[in-house]
N, C-alpha and C positions, 0 to 999 in steps of 0.2 A: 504493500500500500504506500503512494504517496505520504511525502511530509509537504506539512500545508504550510510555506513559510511568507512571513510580512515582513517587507523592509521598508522602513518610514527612512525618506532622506533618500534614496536610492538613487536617485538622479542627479546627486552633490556630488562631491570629489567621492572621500571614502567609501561614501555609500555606494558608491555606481562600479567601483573596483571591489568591492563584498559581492554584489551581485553575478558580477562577472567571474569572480572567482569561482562562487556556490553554487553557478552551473553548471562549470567544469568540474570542481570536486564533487560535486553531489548528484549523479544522476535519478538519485529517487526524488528527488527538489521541485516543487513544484513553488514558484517564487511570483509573491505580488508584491511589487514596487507602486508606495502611495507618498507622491510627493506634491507639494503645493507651485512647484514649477515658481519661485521667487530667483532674483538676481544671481545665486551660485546654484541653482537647482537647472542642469542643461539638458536636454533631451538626446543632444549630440554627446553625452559621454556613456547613452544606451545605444548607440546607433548600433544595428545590425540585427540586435536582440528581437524584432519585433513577428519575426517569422518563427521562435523558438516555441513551440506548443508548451513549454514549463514555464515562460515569461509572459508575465500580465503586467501593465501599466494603466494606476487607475491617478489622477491631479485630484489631488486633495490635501485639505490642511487638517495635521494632528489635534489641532484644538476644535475642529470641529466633527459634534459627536457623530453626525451622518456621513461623513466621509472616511471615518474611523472605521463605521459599522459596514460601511460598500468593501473598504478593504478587509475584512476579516469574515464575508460573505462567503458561505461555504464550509468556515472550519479557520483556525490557527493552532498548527501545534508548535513552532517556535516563531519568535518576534525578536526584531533587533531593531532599534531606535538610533538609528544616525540623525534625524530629523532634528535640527535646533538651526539657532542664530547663529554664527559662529567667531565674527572677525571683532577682535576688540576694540577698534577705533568705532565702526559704526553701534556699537554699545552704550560707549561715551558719550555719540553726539543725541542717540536714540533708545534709551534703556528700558520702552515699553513694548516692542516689537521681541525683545531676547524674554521679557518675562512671559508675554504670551504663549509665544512658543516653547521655548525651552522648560520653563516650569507648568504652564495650565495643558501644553502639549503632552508631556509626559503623562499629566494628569486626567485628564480624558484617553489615554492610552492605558493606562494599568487601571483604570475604570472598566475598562471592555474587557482589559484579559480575565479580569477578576470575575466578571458576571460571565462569561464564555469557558474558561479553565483552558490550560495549554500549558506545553510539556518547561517552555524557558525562554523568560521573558528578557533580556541581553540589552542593556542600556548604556549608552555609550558616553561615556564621562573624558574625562580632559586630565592632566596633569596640572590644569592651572587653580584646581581647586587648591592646590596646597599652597599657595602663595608665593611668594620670592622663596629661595634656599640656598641663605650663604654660605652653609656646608654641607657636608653628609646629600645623604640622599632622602629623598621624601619613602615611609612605609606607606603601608595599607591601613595602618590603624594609627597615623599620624594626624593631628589637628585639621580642619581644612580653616582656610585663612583666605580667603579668593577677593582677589584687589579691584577688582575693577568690574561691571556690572556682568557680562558676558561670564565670566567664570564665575560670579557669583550665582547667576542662572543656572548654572550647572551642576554647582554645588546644590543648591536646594533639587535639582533633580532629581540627584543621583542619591540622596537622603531619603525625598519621596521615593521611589523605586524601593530602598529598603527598605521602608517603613512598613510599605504593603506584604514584604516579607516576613517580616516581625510580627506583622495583624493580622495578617491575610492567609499568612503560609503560599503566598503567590512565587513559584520557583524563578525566583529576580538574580541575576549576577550584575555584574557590576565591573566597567572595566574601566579606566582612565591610561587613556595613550598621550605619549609625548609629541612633541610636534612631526606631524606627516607630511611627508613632499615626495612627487612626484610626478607622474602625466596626469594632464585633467583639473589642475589643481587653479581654484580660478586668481587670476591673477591680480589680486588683490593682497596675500602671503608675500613676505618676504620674498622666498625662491622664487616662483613665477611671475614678480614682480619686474624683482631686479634684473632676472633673465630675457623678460619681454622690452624692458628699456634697454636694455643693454644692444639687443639686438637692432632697434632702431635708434641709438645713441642719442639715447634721452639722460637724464639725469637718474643716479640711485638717491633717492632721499633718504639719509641712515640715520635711525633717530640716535641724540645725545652723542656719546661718545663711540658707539659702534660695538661695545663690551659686554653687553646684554650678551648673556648664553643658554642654550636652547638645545636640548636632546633630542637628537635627527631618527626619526622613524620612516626607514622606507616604506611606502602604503604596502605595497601586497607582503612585505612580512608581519604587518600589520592584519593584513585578512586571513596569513597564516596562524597568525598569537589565538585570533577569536574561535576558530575551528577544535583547535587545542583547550581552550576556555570552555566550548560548550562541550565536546567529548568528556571533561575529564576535570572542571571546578566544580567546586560546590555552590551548592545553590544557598545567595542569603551572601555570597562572599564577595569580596573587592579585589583587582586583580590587576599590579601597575602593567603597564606594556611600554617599554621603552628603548629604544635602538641602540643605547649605551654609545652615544656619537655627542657629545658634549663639543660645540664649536661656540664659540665668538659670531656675531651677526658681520663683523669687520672681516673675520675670515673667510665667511661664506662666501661676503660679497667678492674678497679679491682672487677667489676662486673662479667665481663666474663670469670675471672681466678677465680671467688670463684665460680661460679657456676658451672663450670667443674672442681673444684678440684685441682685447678693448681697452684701453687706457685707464687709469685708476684716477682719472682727473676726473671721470662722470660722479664718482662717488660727491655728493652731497651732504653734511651732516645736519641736519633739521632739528628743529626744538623736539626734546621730549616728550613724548604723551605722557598724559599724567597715569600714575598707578603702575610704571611700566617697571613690571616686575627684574630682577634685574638677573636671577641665574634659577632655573629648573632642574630636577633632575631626579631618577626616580630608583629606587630599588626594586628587582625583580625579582625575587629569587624568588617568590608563592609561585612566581607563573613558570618560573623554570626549573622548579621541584615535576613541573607536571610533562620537561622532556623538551619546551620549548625554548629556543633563540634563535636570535636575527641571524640572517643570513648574508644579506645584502651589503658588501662590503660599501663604506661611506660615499668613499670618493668616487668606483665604479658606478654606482647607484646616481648619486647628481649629475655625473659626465651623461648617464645617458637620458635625464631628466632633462638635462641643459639641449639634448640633441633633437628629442623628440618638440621643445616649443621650437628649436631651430627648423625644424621640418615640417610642423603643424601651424602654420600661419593660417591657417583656413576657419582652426579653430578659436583661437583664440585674438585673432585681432577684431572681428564684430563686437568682443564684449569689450574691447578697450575703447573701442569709438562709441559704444553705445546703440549700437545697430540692435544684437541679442535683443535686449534690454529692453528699448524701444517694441521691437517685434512681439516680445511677450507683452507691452501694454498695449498693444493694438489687438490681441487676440484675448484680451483679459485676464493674464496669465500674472500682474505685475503690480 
């Protein structure tokens, strides 16, 4: 018998790379992708998928309950919630769109699973709940401290999630990855930022001093950590995921200007956002009790991150003009 699985966010960066994965890994998968198609929500990073008899694609928003209940029509026996706000500048400037989602989303999600019952409910947390970390590494049953509205979204998410576990007995996991890059990634991040200016010799805007440090998660050993998570965590548990790649944001940058050629004069250093945490960094060893680690060597992994925006100009320069953008407010989508 099919497994009946929901992925909220599916059509964002990670989401869309879990998807693509758990077709290929999982031929008993039968997989609905419910996303509300917002500014990092692309339909071109499902391209192909649409003729796959195990791929359903339904536009909906997690906070609302009728679009919740079209997705989980027929049965859910596992759910994985990529679906949130995610970028912390636009948190800063707009704090009510990351609470909607992120927190009342979740919450009309583990509302449905809870009145429905399904095997594991997989909720996708962030490393930034823990806050700046000026040394050691962040645990699993370390403080959460989230600076800035976006990770505090998340924080209370990922709280609700286990709360339902603790009241509900709802089989909730819980996982908090470090920063992800790779193809797909909309260019608003750091990497596909500075990568996509770089190639049209634009300026890198590098906030403060450029020393901000950030533990580099290539995505798909990232959709390999979750597979391993639902095989073989416990349910009710927390689970860091993190690529053990600690860089400097100065270093990544003059990585990306030597690798395409480009001068180190583009760099820019720009005012500080506020809240801006200043080093991340996680301990894994619960996740790597269970057999898992990264594989994705650092520097091979962004060399070919850096190749693919070099070669996919098709994708991503409509969302830099605003073309995407626009398109989805002309179809309602925005």
């Amino acid at each position: 018998m099919a497994t009946r699985v929901l992925i909220t966010g599916g059509a964002g960066f990670i989401g869309s790379h879990y998807v693509r994965h758990a077709l290929e890994a999982h031929p008993d998968w039968r997989i609905t992708v419910l996303d509300k198609l917002t500014y990092a929500g692309n339909p071109a990073n499902l391209a192909g998928l649409e003729e796959n008899p195990r791929f359903r694609f339904l536009r909906g928003d997690i906070a609302d309950r009728r679009d919740v209940a079209a997705g989980m029509e027929g049965g859910v026996d596992l759910l994985f919630n990529f679906a949130a706000e995610t970028h912390v500048d636009r948190s800063i400037g707009d704090p009510e769109g990351f609470i909607r989602t992120d927190i009342y989303g979740a919450y009309t999600l583990l509302e449905a699973a809870r009145a429905r019952g399904l095997e594991v409910f997989v909720q996708i947390s962030t490393d930034e709940v823990y806050g700046s970390v000026p040394a050691g590494q962040s645990r699993e049953t370390d403080a959460l401290m989230p600076s800035n509205p976006y990770s505090a979204s998340k924080a209370a998410a990922d709280r609700l999630a286990y709360s339902y576990f603790a009241t509900y007995r709802l089989p909730v996991i819980i996982t908090r990855a470090s920063n992800n890059f790779g193809p797909r990634q909309y260019p608003e991040k750091l990497i596909p930022l500075f990568i996509t200016n770089a190639l049209d010799d634009l300026p890198l805007p590098l906030y403060g001093d450029g020393e901000n440090v950030r533990d580099w998660l290539y995505v798909k050993d990232h959709c390999v950590a979750l597979d391993v998570v639902l095989e073989k965590g416990s349910r009710g548990e927390v689970y860091n995921i993190g690529g053990g790649n600690e860089r400097r944001n100065a270093e990544i940058t003059a990585r990306i200007l030597d690798r395409l050629g480009r001068p180190r004069s583009l760099v820019r250093l720009v005012e500080d956002r506020p809240g801006h945490d200043r080093r991340y960094a996680l301990d894994c060893a619960r996740l790597r009790a269970l057999g898992w680690a990264p594989r994705a060597p650092f520097e091979k992994a962004l060399d070919e991150t850096i190749a693919w925006y070099a070669g996919n100009r098709a994708w991503w320069e409509p969302i830099k003009t605003g073309r995407r953008l626009e398109a989805c407010r002309e179809r309602g989508r925005a």
